[in-house]
C-alpha positions in Angstrom: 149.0 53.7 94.5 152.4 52.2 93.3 154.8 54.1 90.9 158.5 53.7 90.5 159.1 56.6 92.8 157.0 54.6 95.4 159.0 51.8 95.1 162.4 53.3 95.0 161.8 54.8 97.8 159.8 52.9 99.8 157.1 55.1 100.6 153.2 54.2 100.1 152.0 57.4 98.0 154.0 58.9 94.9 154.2 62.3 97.0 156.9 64.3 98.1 156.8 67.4 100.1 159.6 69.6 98.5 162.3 71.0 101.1 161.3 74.7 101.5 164.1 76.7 103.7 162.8 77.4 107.5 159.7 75.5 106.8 161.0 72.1 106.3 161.5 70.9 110.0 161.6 67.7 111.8 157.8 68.3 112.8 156.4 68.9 109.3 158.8 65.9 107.4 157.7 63.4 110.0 154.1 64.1 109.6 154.3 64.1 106.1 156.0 60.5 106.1 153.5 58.9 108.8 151.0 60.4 106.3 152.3 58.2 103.8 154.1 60.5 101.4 158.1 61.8 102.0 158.6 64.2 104.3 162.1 66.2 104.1 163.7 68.5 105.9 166.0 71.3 104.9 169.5 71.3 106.0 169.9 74.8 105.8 167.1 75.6 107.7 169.9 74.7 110.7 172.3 77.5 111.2 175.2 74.5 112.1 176.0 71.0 110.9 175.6 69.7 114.5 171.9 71.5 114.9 171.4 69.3 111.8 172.6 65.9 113.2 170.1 66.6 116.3 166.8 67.5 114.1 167.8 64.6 111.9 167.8 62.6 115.2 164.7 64.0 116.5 162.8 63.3 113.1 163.8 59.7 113.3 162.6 59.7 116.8 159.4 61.2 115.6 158.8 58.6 112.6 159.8 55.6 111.7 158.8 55.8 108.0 161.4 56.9 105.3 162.4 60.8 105.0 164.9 62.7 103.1 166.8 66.0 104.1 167.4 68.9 101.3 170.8 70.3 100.1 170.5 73.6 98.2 173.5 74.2 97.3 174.6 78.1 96.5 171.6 80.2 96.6 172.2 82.0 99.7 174.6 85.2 100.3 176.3 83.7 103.5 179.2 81.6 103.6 178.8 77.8 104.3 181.1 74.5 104.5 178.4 72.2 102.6 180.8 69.4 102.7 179.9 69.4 107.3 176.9 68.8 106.2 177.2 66.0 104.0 179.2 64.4 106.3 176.4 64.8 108.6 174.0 64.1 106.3 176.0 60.9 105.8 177.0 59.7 109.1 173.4 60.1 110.3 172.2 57.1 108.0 169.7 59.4 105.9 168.6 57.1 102.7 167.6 60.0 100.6 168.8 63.0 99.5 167.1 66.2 98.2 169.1 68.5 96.3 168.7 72.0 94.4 170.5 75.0 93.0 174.0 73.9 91.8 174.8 70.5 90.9 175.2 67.5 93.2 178.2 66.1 91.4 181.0 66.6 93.7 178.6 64.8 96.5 177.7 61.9 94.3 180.6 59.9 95.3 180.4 60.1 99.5 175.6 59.8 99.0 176.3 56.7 96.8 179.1 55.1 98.9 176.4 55.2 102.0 173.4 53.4 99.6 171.7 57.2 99.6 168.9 57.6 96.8 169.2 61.0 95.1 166.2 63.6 94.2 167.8 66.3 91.9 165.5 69.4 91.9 165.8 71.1 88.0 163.7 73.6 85.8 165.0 72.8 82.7 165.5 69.2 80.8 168.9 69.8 79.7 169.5 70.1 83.4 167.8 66.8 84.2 170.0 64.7 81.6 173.2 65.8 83.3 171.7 65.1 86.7 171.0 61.6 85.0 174.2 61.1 83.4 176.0 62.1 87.2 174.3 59.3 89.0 171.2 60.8 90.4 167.8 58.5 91.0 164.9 60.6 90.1 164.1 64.3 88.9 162.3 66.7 90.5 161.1 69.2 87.3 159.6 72.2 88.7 157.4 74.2 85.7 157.0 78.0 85.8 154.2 78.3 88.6 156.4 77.0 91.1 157.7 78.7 94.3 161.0 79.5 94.8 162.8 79.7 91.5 161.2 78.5 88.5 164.8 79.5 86.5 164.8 81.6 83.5 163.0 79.6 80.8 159.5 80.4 81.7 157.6 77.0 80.6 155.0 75.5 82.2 154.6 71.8 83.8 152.1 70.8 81.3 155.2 71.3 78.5 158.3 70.9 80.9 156.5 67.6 82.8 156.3 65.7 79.5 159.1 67.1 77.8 161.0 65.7 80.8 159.9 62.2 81.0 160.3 61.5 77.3 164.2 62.3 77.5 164.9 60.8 80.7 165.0 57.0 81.7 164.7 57.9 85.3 162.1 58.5 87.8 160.6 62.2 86.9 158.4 64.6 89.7 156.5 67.1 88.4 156.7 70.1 90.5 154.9 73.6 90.4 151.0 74.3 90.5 150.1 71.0 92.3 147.8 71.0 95.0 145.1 68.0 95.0 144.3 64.9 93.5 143.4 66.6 89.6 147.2 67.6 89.8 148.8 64.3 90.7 146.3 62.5 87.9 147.9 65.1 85.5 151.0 64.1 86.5 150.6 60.7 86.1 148.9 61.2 83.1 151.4 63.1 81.7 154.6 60.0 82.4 155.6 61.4 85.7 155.9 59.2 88.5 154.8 61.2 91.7 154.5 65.1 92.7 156.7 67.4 94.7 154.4 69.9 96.6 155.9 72.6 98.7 152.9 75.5 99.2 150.0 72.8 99.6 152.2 71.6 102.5 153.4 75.0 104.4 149.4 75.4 104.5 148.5 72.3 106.7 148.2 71.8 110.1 151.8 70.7 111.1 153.3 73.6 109.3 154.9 75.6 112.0 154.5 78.9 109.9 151.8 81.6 111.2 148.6 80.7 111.1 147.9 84.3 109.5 150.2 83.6 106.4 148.4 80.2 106.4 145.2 81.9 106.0 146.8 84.5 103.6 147.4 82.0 101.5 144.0 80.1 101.7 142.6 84.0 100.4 145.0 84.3 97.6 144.1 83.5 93.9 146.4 82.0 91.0 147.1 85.7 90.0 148.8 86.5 93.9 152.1 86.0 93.3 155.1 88.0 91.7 158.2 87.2 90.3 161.2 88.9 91.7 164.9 89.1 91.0 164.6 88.6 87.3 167.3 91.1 86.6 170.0 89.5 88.5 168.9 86.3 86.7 168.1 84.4 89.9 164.1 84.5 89.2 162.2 83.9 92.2 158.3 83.8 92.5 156.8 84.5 95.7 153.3 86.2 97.4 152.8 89.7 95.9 153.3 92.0 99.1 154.7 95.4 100.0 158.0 93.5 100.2 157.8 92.1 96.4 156.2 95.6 95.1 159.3 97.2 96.5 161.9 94.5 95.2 160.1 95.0 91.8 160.3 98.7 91.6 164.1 98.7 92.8 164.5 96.5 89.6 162.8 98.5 87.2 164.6 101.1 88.1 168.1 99.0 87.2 169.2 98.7 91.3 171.3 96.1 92.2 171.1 93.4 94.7 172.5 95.6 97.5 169.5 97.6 97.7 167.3 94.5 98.0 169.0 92.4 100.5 168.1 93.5 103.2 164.7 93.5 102.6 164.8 90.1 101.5 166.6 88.5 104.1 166.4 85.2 105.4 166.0 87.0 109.2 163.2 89.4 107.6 161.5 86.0 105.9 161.1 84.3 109.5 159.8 86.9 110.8 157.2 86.8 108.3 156.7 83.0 108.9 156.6 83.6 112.6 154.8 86.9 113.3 152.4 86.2 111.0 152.7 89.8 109.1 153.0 88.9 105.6 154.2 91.9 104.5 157.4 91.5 106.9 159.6 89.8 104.2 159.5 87.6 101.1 157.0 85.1 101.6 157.5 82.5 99.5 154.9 80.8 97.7 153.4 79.0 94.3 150.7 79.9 92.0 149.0 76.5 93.2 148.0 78.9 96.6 145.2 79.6 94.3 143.6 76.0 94.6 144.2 75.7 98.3 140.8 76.4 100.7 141.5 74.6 103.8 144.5 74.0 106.7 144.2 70.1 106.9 146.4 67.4 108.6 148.9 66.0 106.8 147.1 63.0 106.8 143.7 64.4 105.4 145.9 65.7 103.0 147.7 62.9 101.2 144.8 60.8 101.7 142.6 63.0 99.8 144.9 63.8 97.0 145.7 60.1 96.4 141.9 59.6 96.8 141.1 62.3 94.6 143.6 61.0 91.9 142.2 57.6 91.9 138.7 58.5 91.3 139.5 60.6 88.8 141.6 58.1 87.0 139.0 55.2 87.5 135.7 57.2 87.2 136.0 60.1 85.3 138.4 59.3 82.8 137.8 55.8 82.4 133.9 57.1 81.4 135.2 59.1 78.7 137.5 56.6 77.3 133.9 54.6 77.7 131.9 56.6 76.2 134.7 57.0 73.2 134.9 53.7 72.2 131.4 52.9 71.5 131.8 55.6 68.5 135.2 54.5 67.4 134.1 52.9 64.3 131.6 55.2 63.8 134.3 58.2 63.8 136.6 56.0 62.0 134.3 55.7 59.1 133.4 59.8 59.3 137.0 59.9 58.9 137.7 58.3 55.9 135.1 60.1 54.2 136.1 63.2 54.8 138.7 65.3 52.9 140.0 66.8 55.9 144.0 65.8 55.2 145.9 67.6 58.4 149.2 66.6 56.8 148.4 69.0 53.3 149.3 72.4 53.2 146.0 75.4 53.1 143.7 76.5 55.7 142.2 74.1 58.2 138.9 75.4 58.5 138.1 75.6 54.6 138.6 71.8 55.2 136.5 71.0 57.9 134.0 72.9 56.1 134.5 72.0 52.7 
């Protein structure tokens, strides 16, 4: 399957597995790139710069197929130097570059100098045209059912996805309620040039997360998940457990971040991911946990979706387009006859009917 996302980056399946913090590791983004798609890890997920340089190391030395790192930039409470690790980032030889949360503009300069190809994660289009007009190579558009934070507009990939492609020259990623091969033949259907999945992948078999929250997740429906920290405008959607109950009600009742932060923490979120008790911290995951029923490789996985997608698109959609066109001119006939005018003013119905 070739797209201009496959292309640019040089990868064989339009398919990105989005950096998700203490979950994106070496392991996970080098299976995801033998697999075909692009594996990335998450810079943050490394307390230091120099624990970065050595994971980067050890992913090369684990594939030899293209991956990216993620920078989120200013969506956590502690204090870090982001500009260690972009030098890291660039004196390692990365080619691409995930980023989310604030702008990448005061990196553009130092990725483009070393040849780096950009992937600017956004929830809104007027976001994507800046991150065009600074210089980045593709959009990542994540719609309301994603996980993490799905910003403070509320619309869904089936608007936001084509929305974003018509106003944007550049490669676009739809991103949010993906998990098989139906989502990436939306996608493409839809003017995108590949997915970004981030819960389809934390449930395969080179995740290093818990099995248990694996299998939590494999349980869940579409309606398991809650939105959290919509009052300090900072909107995150993760699994409904005691831990997002409690965040919830401290809301409602006007509480400020202060109350929640510890139960949120990023220490009480891996023990979650590691112990296996999802109700030890904010586990964070999509609506698309709802379409997920098995803990394959990453390999079974992008094979399958691309798979999936193809037969979709040649079979099932290529029939109906079939099947259409031997009653075009019959339709088109129908149509003429009929005073059905959509463009004049009254009810619709009384039309069709009249």
């Amino acid at each position: 399957m070739k797209t201009r996302l496959t292309e640019l980056l040089g990868i064989a399946s339009p398919i990105i597995c989005g950096g998700m913090m203490r979950v994106g590791t070496a392991d996970l983004a080098a299976a995801v790139s033998n697999a075909g798609a692009l594996g990335v890890m998450t810079a943050l997920t490394l307390p230091t710069p120099e624990e970065l340089e050595a994971e980067i190391a050890r992913c090369r030395s684990l594939t030899d197929k293209p991956f990216a790192v993620n920078l989120t930039v200013g969506v956590v409470a502690s204090e870090i130097n982001y500009d260690d690790y972009v030098d890291v980032i660039v004196n390692s030889g990365v080619k691409i570059v995930e980023t989310a949360g604030r702008s990448p503009e005061p990196f553009m300069d130092r990725f483009k100098a070393a040849g780096i190809k950009v992937i600017h994660k956004c929830v809104a289009v007027r976001h994507a045209l800046k991150a065009e007009r600074i210089g980045v190579d593709v959009v990542s558009i994540d719609g309301f059912e994603c996980a993490g934070h799905p910003g403070e507009q509320d619309v869904g990939g089936l608007v936001l996805f084509p929305a974003a492609t018509q106003a944007l020259k550049i490669p676009v990623v739809a991103s949010g309620g993906i998990a098989d091969g139906r989502g990436l033949a939306a996608a493409l259907a839809l003017g995108c040039d590949g997915i970004n999945m981030g819960t389809r992948f934390l449930v395969t078999q080179e995740s290093l997360v818990h099995a248990d929250i694996k299998r939590a997740v494999v349980d869940m429906d579409e309606t398991q998940t809650r939105l959290i920290f919509r009052s300090f405008k900072n909107t995150a959607r993760v699994y409904r457990n005691s831990v997002a109950d409690k965040v919830a009600e401290i809301e409602s009742t006007g509480g400020d971040f202060s109350e929640v932060h510890e139960l949120v923490s990023g220490g009480n979120q891996y023990k979650a991911w590691t112990s296996g008790d999802i109700d030890a911290g904010m586990v964070t995951v999509g609506m698309s946990g709802g379409l997920i029923n098995d803990i394959p490789t990453c390999q079974e996985l992008v094979q399958n979706i691309v798979g999936d997608a193809e037969r979709i698109i040649s079979d099932r959609l290529v029939s109906i387009v079939a099947e259409g066109a031997v009653d075009a001119s019959t339709a088109l006939i129908l149509a003429r006859r009929s005073r059905h005018v959509f463009n004049q003013p009254g009810d619709h119905k009384e039309k069709i009917h009249a």
